[in-house]
Structure formats: structure tokens, C-alpha cells
TIMI-2910 file (N, C-alpha, C, CB; in pm, 1 decimal, decimal comma, always signed):
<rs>
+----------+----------+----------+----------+----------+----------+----------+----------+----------+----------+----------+----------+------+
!      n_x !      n_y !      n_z !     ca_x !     ca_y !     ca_z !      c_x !      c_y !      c_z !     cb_x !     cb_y !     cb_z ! resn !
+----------+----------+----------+----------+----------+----------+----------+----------+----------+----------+----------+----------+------+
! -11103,4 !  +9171,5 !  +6044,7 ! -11048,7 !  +9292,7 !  +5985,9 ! -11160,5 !  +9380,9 !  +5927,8 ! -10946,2 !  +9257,0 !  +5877,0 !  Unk !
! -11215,5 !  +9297,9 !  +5868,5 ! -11360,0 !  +9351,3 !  +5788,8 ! -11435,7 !  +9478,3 !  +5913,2 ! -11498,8 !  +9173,2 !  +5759,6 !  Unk !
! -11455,5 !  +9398,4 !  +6007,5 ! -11585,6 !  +9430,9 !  +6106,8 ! -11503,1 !  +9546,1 !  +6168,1 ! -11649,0 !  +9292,8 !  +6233,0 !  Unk !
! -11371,9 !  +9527,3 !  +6170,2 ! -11336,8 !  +9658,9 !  +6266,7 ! -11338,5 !  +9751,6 !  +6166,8 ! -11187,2 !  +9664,1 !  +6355,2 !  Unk !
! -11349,3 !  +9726,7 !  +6042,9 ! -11322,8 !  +9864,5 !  +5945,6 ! -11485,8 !  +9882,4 !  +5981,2 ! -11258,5 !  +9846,3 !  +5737,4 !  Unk !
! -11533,6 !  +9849,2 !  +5989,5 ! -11713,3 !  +9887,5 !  +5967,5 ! -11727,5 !  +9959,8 !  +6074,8 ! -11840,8 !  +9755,9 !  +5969,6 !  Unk !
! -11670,1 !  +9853,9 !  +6212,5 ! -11737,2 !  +9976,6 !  +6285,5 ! -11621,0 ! +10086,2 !  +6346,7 ! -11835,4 !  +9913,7 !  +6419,7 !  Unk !
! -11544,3 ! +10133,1 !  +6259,0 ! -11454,0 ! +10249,2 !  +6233,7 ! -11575,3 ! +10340,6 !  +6152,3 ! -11295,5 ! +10205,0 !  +6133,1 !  Unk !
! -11553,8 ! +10306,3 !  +6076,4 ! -11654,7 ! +10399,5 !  +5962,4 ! -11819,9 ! +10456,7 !  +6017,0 ! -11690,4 ! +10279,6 !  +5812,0 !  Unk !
! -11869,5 ! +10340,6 !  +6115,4 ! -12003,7 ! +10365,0 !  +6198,4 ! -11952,1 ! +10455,6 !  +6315,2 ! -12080,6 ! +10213,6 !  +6260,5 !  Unk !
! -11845,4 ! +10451,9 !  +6364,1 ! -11780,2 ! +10574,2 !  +6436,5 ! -11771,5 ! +10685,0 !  +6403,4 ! -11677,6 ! +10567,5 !  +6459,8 !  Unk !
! -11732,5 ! +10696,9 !  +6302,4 ! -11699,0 ! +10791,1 !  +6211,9 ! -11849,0 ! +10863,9 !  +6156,6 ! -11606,9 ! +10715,5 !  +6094,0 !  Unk !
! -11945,9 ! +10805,9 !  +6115,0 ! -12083,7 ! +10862,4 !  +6111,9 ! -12124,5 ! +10936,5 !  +6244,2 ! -12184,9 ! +10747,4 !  +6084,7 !  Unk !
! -12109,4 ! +10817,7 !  +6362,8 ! -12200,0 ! +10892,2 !  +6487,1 ! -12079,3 ! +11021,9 !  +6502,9 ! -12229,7 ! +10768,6 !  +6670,0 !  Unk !
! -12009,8 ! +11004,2 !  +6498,2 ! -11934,0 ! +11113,6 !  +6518,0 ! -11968,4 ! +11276,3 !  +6409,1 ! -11784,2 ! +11043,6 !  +6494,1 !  Unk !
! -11942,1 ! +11235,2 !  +6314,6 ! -11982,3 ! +11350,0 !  +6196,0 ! -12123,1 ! +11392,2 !  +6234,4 ! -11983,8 ! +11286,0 !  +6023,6 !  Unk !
! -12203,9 ! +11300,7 !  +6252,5 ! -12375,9 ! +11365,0 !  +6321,2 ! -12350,3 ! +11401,9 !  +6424,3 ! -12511,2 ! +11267,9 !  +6351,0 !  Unk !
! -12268,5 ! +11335,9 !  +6608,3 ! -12339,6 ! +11418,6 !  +6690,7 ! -12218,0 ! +11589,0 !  +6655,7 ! -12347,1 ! +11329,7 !  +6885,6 !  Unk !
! -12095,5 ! +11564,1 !  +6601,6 ! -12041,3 ! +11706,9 !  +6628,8 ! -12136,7 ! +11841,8 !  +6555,6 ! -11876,5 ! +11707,1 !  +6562,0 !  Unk !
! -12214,6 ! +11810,0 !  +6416,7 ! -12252,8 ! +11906,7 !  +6368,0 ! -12376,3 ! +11934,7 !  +6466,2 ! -12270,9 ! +11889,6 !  +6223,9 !  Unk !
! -12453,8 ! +11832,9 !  +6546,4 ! -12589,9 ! +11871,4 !  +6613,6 ! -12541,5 ! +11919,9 !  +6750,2 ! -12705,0 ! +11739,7 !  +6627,3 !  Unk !
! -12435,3 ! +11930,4 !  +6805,2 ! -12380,2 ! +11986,5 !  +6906,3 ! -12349,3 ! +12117,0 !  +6871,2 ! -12277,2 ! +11918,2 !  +6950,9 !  Unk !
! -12316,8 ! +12096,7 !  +6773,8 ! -12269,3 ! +12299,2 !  +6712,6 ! -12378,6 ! +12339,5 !  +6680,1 ! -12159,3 ! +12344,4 !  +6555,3 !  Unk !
! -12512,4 ! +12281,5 !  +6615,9 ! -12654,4 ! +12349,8 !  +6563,5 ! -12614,2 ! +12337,2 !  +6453,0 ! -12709,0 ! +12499,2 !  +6599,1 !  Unk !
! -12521,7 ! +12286,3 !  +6378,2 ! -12548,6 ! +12251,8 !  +6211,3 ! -12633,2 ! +12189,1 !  +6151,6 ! -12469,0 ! +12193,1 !  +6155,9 !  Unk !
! -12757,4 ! +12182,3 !  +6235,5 ! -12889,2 ! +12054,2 !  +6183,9 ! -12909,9 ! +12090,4 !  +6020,9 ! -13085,6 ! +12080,8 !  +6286,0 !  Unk !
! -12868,8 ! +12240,0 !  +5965,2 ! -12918,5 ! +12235,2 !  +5823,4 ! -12815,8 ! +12132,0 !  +5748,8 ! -12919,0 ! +12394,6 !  +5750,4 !  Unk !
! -12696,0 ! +12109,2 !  +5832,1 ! -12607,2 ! +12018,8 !  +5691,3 ! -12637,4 ! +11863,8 !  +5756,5 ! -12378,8 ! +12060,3 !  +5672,2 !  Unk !
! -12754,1 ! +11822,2 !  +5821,8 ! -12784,7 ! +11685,2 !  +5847,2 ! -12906,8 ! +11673,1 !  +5771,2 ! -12798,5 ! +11645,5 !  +5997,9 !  Unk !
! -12940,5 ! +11566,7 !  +5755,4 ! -13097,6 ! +11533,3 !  +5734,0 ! -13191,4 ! +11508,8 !  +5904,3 ! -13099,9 ! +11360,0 !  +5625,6 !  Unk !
! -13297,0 ! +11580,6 !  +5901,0 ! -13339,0 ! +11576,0 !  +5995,3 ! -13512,6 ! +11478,6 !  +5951,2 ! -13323,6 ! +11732,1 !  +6053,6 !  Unk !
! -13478,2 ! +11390,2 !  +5967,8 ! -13599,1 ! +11249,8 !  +5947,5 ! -13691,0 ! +11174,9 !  +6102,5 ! -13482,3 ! +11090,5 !  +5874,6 !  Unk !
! -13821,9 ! +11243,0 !  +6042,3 ! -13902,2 ! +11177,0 !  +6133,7 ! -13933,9 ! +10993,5 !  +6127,4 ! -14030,8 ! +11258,5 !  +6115,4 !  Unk !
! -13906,6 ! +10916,4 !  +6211,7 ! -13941,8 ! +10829,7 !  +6203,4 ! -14069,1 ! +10776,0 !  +6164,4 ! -13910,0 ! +10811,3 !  +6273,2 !  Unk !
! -14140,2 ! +10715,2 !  +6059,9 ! -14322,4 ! +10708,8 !  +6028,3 ! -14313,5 ! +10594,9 !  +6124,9 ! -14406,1 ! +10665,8 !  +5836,8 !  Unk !
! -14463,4 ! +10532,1 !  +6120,4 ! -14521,9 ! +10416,3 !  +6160,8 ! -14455,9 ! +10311,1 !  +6093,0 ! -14661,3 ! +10415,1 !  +6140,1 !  Unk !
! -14483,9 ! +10342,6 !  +5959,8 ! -14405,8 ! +10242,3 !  +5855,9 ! -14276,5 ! +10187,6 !  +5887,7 ! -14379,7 ! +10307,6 !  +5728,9 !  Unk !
! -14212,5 ! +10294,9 !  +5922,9 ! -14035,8 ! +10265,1 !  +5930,4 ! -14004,2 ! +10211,7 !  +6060,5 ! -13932,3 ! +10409,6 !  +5913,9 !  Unk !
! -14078,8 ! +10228,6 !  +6162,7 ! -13990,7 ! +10183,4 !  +6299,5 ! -13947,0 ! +10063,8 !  +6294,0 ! -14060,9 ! +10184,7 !  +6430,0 !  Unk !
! -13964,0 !  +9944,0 !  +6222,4 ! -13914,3 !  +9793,4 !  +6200,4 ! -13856,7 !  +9772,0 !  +6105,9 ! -13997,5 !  +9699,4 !  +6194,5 !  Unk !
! -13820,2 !  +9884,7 !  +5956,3 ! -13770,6 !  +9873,7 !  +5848,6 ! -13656,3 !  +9992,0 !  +5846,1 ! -13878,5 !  +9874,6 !  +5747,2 !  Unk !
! -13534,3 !  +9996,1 !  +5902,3 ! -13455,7 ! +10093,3 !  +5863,5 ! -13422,2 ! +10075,1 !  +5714,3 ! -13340,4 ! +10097,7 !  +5949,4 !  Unk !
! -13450,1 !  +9965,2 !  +5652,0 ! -13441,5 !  +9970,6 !  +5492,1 ! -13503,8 ! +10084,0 !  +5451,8 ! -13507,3 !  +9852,3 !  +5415,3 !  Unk !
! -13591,4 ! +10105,8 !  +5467,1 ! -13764,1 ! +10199,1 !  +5391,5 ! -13678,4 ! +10317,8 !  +5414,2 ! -13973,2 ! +10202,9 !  +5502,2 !  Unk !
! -13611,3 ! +10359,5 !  +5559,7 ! -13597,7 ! +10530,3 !  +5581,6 ! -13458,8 ! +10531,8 !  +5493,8 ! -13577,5 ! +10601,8 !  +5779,7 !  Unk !
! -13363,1 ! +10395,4 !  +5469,7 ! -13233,8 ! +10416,3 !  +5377,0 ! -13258,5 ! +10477,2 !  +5257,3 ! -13165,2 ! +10291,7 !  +5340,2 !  Unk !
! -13398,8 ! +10387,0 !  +5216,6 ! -13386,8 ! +10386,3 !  +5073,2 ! -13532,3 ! +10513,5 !  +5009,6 ! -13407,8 ! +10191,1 !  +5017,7 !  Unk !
! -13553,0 ! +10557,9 !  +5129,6 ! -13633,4 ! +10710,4 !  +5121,1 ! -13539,6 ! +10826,4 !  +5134,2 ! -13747,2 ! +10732,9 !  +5246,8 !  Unk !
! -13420,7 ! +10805,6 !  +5203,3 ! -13338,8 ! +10901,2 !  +5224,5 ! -13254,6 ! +10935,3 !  +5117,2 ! -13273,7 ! +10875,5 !  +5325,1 !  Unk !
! -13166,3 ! +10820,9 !  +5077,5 ! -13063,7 ! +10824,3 !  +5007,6 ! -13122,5 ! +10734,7 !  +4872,7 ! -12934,4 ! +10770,1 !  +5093,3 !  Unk !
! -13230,5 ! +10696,0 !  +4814,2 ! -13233,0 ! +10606,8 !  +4752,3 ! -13191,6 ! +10456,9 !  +4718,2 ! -13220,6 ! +10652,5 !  +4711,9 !  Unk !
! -13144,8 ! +10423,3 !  +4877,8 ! -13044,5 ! +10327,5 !  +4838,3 ! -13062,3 ! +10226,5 !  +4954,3 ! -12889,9 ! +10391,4 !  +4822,0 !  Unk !
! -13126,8 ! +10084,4 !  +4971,2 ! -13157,3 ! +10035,0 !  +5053,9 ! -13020,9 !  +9974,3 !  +5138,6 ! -13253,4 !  +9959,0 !  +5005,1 !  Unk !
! -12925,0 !  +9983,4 !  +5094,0 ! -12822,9 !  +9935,1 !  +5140,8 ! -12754,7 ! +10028,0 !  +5285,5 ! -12735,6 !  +9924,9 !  +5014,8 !  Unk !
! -12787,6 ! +10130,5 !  +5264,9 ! -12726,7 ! +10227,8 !  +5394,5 ! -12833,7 ! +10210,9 !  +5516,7 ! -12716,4 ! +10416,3 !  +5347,4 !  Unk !
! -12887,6 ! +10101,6 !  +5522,6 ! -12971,5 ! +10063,1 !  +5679,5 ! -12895,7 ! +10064,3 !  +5735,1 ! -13046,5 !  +9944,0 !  +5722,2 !  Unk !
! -12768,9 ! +10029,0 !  +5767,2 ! -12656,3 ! +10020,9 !  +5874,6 ! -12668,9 ! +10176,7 !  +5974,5 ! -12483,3 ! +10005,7 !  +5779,9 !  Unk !
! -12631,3 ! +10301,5 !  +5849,8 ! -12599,6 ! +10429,6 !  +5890,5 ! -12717,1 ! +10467,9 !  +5955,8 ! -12557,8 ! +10521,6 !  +5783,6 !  Unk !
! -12862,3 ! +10398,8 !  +5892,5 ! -12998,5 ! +10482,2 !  +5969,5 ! -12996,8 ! +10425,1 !  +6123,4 ! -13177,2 ! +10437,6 !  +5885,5 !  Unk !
! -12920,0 ! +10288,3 !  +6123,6 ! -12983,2 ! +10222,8 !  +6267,8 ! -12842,0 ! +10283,3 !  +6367,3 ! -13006,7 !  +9997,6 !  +6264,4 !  Unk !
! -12742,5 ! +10353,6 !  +6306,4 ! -12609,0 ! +10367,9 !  +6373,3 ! -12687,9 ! +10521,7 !  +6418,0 ! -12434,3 ! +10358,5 !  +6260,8 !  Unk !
! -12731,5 ! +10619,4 !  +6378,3 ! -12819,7 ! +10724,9 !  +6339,1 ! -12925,1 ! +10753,9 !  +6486,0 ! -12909,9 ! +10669,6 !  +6187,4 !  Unk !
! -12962,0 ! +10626,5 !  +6472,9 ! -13120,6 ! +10607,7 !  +6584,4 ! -13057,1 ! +10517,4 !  +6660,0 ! -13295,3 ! +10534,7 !  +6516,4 !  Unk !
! -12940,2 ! +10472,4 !  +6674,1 ! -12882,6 ! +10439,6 !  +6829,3 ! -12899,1 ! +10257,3 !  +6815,9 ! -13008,5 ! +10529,8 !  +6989,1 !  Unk !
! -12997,4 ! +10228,2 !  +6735,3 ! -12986,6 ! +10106,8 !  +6753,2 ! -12948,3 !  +9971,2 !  +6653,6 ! -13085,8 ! +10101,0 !  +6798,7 !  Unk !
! -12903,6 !  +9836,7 !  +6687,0 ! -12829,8 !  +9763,6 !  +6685,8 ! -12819,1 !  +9636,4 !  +6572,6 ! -12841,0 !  +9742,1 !  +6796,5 !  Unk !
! -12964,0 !  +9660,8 !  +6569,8 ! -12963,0 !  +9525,6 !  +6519,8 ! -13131,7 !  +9495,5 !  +6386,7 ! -12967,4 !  +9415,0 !  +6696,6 !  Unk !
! -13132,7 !  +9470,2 !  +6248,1 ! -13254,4 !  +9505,9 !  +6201,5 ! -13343,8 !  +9440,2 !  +6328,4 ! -13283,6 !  +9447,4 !  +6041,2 !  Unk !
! -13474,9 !  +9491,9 !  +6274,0 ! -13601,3 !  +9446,6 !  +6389,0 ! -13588,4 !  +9517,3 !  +6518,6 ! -13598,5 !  +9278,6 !  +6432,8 !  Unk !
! -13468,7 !  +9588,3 !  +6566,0 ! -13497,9 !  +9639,6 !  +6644,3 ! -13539,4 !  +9746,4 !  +6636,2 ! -13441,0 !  +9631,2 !  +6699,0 !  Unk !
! -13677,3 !  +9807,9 !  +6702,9 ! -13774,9 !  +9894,0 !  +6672,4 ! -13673,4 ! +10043,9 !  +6641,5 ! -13896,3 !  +9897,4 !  +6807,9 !  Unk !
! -13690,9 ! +10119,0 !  +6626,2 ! -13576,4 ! +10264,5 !  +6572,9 ! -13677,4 ! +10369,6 !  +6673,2 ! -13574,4 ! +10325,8 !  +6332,5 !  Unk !
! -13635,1 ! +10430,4 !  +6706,0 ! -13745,0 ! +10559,0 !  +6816,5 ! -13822,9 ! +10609,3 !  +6749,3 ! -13682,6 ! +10698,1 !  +6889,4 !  Unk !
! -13946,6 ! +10622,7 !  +6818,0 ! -14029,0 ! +10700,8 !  +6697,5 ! -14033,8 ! +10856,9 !  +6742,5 ! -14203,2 ! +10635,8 !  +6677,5 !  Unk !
! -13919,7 ! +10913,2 !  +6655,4 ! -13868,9 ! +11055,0 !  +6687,3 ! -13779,5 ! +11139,9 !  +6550,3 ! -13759,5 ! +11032,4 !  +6828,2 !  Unk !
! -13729,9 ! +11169,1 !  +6553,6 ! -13654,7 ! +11277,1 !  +6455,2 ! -13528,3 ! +11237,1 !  +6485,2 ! -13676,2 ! +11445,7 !  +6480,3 !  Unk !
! -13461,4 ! +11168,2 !  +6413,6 ! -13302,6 ! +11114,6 !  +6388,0 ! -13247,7 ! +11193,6 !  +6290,0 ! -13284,5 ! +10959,0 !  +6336,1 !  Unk !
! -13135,5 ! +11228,8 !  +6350,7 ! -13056,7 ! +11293,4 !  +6215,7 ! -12983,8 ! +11179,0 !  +6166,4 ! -12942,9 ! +11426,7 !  +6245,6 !  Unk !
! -12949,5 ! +11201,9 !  +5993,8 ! -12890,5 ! +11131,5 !  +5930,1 ! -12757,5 ! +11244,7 !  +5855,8 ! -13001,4 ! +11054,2 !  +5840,6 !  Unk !
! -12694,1 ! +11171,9 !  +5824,9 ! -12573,2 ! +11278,0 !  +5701,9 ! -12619,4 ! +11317,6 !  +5567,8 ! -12425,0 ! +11189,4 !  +5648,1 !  Unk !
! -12591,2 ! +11375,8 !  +5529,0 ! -12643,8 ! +11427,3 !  +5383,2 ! -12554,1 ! +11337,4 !  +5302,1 ! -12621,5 ! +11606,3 !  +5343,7 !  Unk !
! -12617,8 ! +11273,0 !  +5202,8 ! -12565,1 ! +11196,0 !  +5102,9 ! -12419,4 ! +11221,2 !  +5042,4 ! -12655,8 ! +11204,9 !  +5005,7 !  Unk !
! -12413,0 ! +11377,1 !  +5024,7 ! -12284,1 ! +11397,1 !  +4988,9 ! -12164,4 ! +11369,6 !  +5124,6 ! -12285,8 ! +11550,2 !  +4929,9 !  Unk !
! -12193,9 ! +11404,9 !  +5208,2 ! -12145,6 ! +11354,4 !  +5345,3 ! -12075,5 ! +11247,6 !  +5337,2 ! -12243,8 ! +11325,1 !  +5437,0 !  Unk !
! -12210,9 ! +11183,5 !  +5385,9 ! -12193,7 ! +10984,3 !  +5380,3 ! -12100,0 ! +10944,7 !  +5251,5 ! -12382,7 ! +10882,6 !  +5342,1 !  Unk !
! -12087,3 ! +10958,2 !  +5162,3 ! -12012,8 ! +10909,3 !  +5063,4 ! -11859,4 ! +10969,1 !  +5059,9 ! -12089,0 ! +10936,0 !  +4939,3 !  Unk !
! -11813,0 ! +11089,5 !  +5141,0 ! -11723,0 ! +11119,1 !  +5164,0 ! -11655,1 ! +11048,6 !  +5282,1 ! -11738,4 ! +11226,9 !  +5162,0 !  Unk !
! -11795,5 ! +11033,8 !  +5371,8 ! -11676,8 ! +10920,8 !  +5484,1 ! -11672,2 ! +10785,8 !  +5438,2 ! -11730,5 ! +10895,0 !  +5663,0 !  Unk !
! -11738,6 ! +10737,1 !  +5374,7 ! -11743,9 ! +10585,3 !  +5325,1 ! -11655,9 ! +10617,3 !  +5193,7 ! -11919,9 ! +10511,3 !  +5291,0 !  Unk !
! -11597,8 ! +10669,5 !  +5156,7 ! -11436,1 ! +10652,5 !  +5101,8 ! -11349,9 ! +10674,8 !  +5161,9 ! -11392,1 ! +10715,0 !  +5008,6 !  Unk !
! -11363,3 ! +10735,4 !  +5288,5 ! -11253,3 ! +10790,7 !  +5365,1 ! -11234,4 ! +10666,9 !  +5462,7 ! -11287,8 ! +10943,2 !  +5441,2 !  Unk !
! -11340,4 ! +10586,1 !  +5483,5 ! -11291,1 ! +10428,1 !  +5589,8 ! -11335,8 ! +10311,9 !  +5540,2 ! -11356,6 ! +10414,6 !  +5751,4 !  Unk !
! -11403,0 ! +10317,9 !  +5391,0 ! -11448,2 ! +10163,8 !  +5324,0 ! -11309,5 ! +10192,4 !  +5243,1 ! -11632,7 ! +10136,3 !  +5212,8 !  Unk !
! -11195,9 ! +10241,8 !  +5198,5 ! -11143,4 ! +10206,9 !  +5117,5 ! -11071,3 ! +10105,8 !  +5088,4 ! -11110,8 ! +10266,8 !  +5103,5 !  Unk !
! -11061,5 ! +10032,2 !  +5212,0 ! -10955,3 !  +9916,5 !  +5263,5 ! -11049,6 !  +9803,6 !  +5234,4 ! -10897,6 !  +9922,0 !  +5441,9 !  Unk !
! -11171,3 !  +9830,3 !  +5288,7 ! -11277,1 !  +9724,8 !  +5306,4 ! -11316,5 !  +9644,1 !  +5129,5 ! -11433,0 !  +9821,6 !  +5386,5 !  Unk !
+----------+----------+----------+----------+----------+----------+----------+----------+----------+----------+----------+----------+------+
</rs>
């Protein structure tokens, strides 16, 4: 039950990012270059972004990939703006 709410809510991210970068809303995303540092730590870009090491999930849902350790592109990922993200993570963690 858990896991399908999660990846409802990780739906719900890729979705909220690709519709605004399909329209050109890149100003209401975060637009984050991947460093050297970060390609093996989506922790580092969570907790540079949002302050908060816990939203690695949204950076690796973000950069397409799956699983920690797996390398993240070394490119420009959009992320949601904090106020964003916390509006959909009440809108599909509330059950959770």
C-alpha cells in the first residue's frame, strides 16, 4: 500500500516537472546542474536544494534514475520548487 502511494506521488512530481518544462515554465522549476560531487550522492543535490537530505527520492525521480549509486547525468535536471514539492507531498503522502 505504502509503495504504491510513493510511487503515485513520484508520478505526480515527474509529472508537475515535465508539464511546466513542456510549456517553458523553467522559472517555476529549479534548474540544477549536476557537480562532480553529486553524480553518486543525490543526498548532497537534496540537501543543497531544499535543505533537506531526505528528498533524494524526488532528485533521482528528477534525473530519471532508480536507484542510490546510480550515477544521476551529468547535466541540468529540473527539480520543483520547495513550495511545490510540499504541496504535492500533502496532496499524495497524506494517507502514507
Amino acid at each position: 500500500m505504502i509503495e504504491n502511494i510513493l510511487n503515485i506521488y513520484h508520478n505526480a512530481i515527474r509529472d508537475h516537472v515535465d508539464l511546466l518544462y513542456r510549456r517553458g515554465r523553467t522559472d517555476r522549476l529549479i534548474a540544477w546542474q549536476v557537480g562532480n560531487d553529486e553524480i553518486h550522492d543525490p543526498t548532497l543535490i537534496a540537501f543543497r536544494a531544499y535543505k533537506n537530505r531526505s528528498y533524494a527520492d524526488v532528485v533521482m525521480v528528477c534525473a530519471g534514475t532508480n536507484r542510490i549509486g546510480e550515477p544521476l547525468p551529468r547535466e541540468i535536471i529540473f527539480l520543483p520548487t520547495a513550495r511545490d514539492l510540499i504541496a504535492i507531498k500533502r496532496k499524495y503522502l497524506k494517507e502514507a
